[in-house]
NUMISE-464792 format. One record per residue (C-alpha): residue number from 1; x, y, z. Coordinates in nm, 2 decimals, padded with zeros to 4 digits, always signed. Layout:
BEGIN
+------+--------+--------+--------+
: resi :   east :  north :     up :
+------+--------+--------+--------+
:  NUM :      X :      Y :      Z :
...
+------+--------+--------+--------+
end
This chain:
BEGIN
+------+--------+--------+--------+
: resi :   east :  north :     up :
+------+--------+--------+--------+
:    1 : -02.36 : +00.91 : +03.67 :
:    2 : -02.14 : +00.65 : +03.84 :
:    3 : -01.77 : +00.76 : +03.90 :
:    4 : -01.54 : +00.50 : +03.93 :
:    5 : -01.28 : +00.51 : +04.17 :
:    6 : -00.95 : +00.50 : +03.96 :
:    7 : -01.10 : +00.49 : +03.60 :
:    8 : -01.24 : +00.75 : +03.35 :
:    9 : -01.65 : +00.67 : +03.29 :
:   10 : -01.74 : +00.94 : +03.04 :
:   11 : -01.66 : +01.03 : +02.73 :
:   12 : -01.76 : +01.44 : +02.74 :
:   13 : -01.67 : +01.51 : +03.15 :
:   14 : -01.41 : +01.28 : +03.25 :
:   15 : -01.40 : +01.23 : +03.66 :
:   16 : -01.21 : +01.04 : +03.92 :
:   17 : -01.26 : +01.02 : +04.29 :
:   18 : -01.04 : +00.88 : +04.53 :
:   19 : -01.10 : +00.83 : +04.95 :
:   20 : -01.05 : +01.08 : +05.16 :
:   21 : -00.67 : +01.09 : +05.22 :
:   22 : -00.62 : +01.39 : +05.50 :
:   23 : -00.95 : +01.53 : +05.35 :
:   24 : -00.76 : +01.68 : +05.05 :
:   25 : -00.73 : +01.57 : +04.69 :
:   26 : -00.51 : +01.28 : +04.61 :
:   27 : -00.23 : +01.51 : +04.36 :
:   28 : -00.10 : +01.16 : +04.26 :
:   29 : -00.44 : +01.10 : +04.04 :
:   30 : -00.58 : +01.44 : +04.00 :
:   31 : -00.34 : +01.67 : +03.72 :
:   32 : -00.29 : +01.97 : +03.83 :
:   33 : -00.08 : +02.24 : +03.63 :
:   34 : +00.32 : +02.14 : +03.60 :
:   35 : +00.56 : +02.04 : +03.33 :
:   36 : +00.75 : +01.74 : +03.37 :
:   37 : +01.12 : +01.67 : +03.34 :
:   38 : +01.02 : +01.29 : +03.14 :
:   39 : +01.01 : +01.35 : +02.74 :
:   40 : +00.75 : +01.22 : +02.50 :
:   41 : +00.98 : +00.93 : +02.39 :
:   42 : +01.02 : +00.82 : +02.80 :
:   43 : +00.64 : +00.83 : +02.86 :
:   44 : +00.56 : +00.63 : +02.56 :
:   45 : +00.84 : +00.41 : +02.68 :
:   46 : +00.68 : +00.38 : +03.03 :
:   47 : +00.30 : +00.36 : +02.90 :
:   48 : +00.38 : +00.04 : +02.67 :
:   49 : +00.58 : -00.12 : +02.95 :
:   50 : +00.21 : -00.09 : +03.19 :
:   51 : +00.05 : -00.20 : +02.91 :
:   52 : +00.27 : -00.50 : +02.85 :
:   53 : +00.26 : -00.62 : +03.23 :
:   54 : -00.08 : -00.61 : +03.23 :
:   55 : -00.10 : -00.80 : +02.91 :
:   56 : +00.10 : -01.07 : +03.07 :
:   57 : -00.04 : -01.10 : +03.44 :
:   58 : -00.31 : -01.29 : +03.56 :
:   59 : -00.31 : -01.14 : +03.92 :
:   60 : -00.55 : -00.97 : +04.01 :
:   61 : -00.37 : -00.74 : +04.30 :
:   62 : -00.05 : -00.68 : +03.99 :
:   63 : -00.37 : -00.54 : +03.79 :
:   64 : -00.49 : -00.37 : +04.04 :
:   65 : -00.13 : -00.22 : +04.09 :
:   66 : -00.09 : -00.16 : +03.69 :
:   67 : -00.43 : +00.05 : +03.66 :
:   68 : -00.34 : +00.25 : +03.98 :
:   69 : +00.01 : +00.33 : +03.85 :
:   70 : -00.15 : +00.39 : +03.47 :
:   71 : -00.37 : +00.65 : +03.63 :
:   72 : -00.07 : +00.87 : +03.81 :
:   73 : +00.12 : +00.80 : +03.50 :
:   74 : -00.17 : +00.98 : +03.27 :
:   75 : -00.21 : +01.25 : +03.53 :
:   76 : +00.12 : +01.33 : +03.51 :
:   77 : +00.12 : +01.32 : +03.11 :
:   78 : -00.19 : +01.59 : +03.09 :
:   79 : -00.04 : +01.80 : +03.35 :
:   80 : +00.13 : +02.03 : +03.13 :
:   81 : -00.18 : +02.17 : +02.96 :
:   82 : -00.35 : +02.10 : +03.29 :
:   83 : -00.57 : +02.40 : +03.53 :
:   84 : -00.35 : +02.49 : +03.83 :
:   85 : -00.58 : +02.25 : +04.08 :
:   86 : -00.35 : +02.28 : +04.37 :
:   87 : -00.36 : +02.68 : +04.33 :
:   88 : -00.75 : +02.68 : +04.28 :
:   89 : -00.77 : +02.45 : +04.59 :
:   90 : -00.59 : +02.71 : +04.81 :
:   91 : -00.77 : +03.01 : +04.69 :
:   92 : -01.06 : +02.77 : +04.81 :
:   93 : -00.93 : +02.77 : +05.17 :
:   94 : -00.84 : +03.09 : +05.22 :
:   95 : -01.21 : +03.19 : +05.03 :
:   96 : -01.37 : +02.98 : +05.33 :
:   97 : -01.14 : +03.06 : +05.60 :
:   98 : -01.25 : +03.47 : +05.55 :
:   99 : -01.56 : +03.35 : +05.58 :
:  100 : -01.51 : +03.32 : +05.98 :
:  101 : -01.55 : +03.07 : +06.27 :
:  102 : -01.25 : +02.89 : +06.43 :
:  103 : -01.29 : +02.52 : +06.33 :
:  104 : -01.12 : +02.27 : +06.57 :
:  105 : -00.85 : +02.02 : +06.37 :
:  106 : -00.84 : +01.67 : +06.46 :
:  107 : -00.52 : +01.54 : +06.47 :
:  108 : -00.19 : +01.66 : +06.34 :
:  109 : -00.15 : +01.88 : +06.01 :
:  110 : -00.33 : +02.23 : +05.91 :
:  111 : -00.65 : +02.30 : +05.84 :
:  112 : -00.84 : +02.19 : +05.51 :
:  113 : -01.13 : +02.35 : +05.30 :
:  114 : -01.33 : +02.05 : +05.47 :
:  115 : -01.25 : +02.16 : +05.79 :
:  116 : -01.38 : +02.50 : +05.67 :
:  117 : -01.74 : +02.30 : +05.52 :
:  118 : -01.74 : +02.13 : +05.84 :
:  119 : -01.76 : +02.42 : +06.04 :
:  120 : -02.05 : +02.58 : +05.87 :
:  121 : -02.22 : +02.31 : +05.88 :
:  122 : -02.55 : +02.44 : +06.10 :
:  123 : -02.48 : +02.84 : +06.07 :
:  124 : -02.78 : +03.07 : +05.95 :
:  125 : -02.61 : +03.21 : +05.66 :
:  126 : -02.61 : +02.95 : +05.44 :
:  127 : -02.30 : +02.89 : +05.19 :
:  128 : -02.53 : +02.71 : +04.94 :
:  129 : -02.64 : +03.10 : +04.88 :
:  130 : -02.25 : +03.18 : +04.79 :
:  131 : -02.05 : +03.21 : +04.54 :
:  132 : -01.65 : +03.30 : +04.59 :
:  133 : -01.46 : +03.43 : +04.31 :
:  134 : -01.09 : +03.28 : +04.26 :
:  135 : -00.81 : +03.40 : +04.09 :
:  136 : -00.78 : +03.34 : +03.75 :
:  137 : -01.11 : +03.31 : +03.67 :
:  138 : -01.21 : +03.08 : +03.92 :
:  139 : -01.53 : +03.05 : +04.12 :
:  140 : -01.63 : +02.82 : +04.45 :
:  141 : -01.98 : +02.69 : +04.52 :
:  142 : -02.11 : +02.49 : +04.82 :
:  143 : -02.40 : +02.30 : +04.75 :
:  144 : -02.59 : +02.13 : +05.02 :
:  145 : -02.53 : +01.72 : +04.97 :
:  146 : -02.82 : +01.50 : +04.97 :
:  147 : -02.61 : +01.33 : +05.21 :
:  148 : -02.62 : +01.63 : +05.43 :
:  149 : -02.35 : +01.91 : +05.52 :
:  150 : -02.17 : +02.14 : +05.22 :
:  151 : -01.96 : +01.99 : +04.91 :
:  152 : -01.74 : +02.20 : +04.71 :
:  153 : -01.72 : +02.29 : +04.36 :
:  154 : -01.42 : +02.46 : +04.21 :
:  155 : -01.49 : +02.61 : +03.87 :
:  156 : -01.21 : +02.73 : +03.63 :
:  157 : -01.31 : +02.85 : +03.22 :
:  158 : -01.64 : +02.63 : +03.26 :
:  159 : -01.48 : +02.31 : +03.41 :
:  160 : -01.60 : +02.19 : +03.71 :
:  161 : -01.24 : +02.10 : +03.81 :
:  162 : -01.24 : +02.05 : +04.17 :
:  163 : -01.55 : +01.86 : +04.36 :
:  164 : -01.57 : +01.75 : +04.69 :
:  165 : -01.90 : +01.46 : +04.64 :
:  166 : -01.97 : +01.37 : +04.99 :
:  167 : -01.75 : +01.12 : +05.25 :
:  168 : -01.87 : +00.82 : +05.07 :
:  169 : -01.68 : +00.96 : +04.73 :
:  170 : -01.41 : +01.20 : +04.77 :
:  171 : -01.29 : +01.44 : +04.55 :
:  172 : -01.33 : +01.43 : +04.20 :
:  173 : -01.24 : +01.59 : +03.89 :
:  174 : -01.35 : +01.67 : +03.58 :
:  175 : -01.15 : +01.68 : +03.23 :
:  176 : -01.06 : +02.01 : +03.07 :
:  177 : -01.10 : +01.98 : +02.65 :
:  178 : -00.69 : +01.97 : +02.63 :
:  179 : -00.68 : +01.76 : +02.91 :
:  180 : -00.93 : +01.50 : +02.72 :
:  181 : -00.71 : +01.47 : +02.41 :
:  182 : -00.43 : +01.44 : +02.61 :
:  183 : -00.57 : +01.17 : +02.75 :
:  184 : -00.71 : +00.99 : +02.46 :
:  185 : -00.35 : +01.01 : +02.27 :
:  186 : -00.25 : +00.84 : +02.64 :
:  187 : -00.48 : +00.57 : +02.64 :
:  188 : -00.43 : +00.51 : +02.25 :
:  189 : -00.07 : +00.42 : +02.34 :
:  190 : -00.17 : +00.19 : +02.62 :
:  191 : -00.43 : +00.03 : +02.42 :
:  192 : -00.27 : -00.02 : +02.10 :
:  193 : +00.07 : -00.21 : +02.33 :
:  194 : -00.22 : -00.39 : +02.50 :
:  195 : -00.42 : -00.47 : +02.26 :
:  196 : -00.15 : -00.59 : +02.01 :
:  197 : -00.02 : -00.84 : +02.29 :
:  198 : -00.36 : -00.99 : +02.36 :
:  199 : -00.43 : -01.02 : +02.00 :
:  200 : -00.15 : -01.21 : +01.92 :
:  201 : -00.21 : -01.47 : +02.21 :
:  202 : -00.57 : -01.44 : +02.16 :
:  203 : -00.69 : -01.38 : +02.46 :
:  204 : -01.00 : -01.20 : +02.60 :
:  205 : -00.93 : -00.79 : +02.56 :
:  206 : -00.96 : -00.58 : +02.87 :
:  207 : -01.30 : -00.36 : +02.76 :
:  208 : -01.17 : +00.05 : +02.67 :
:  209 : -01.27 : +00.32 : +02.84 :
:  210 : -01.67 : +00.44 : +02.71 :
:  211 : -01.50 : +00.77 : +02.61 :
:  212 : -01.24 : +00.56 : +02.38 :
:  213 : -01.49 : +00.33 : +02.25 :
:  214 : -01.66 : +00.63 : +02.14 :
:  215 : -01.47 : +00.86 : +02.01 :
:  216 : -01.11 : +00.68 : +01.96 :
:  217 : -00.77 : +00.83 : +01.82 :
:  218 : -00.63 : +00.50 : +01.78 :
:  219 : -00.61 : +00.15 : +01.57 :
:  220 : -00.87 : -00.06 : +01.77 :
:  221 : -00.79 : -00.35 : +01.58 :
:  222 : -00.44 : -00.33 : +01.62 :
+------+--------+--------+--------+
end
């Protein structure tokens, strides 16, 4: 499956990767549990305004600004019914950091779980063989990349909602079931503003998601 780097690709297991960005997870585009202060009438307020300057731009760099800033936006509106990521993500280091061995840290900062992967890198007992149990539920894996070395896999209630895909990927994410229909009401905002715009200048419509094309919970002819 090919995961795109800022934009949902499938309509059962949503995921997003990001770079690298101080080997952790990028918390800006990956939901992780929280409730926010904004209320439903102020995120539908800011959605339609993305989805009206992206209506009305022609520049490629403002899009590329718009769909960055539509993804935080939408992380931070499933984050109330969202897994606690950042807490699984700890349990994660500590989980590897029992497991022994003093990795050296590059640079400033503290250690990550990657550090942790890095370091057993080469050691006879393998961590492919492993499985850590979490709090809450939660389990770790670390399967051996066809790229070489250890990812990661953070499970939570049968979601695979951490995973670490290799150097050339990032971290990624997949979707929990409340987290999808959060996200489709989300996108059926967006997409109804957007598309309402572009049909009343009509002009060529930005394509949807394939998990809205699907399975939509909007008007896609409005």
């Amino acid at each position: 499956m090919r995961i795109s780097a800022l934009s949902a690709v499938n309509s059962v297991n949503t995921k997003h990767s990001m770079p690298l960005s101080g080997k952790g997870p990028d918390w800006s585009i990956i939901p992780s549990s929280g409730k926010s202060s904004k209320s439903k009438a102020e995120f539908t307020d800011e959605i339609k305004e993305l989805a009206r300057k992206a209506a009305n731009t022609t520049s490629k760099a403002e899009l590329e600004y718009i769909h960055r800033r539509r993804t935080e936006l939408c992380a931070e509106y499933m984050s109330d019914v969202s897994p606690d990521r950042k807490a699984l993500y700890r349990q994660a280091e500590n989980a590897l950091k029992r497991q022994g061995g003093n990795p050296k840290c590059h640079g400033s900062g503290e250690l990550t779980l990657l550090d942790f992967l890095e370091a057993a890198d080469g050691r006879t007992d393998s961590l492919a063989e492993k499985k850590f149990a979490l709090a809450g539920g939660g389990t770790l894996t670390c399967p051996i990349l066809t790229s070489g070395g250890y990812g990661a896999d953070i499970y939570c209630q049968g979601t695979k909602v951490l995973t670490y895909l290799g150097s050339g990927y990032g971290w990624a994410c997949e979707r929990t079931p409340a987290e999808r229909e959060k996200e489709r009401e989300f996108y059926g905002i967006y997409f109804n503003e957007y598309r309402s715009l572009k049909n009343g200048k009509g002009e060529e419509l930005e394509a949807l998601p394939d998990y809205l094309e699907e399975k939509t919970s909007f008007n896609r002819k409005a």
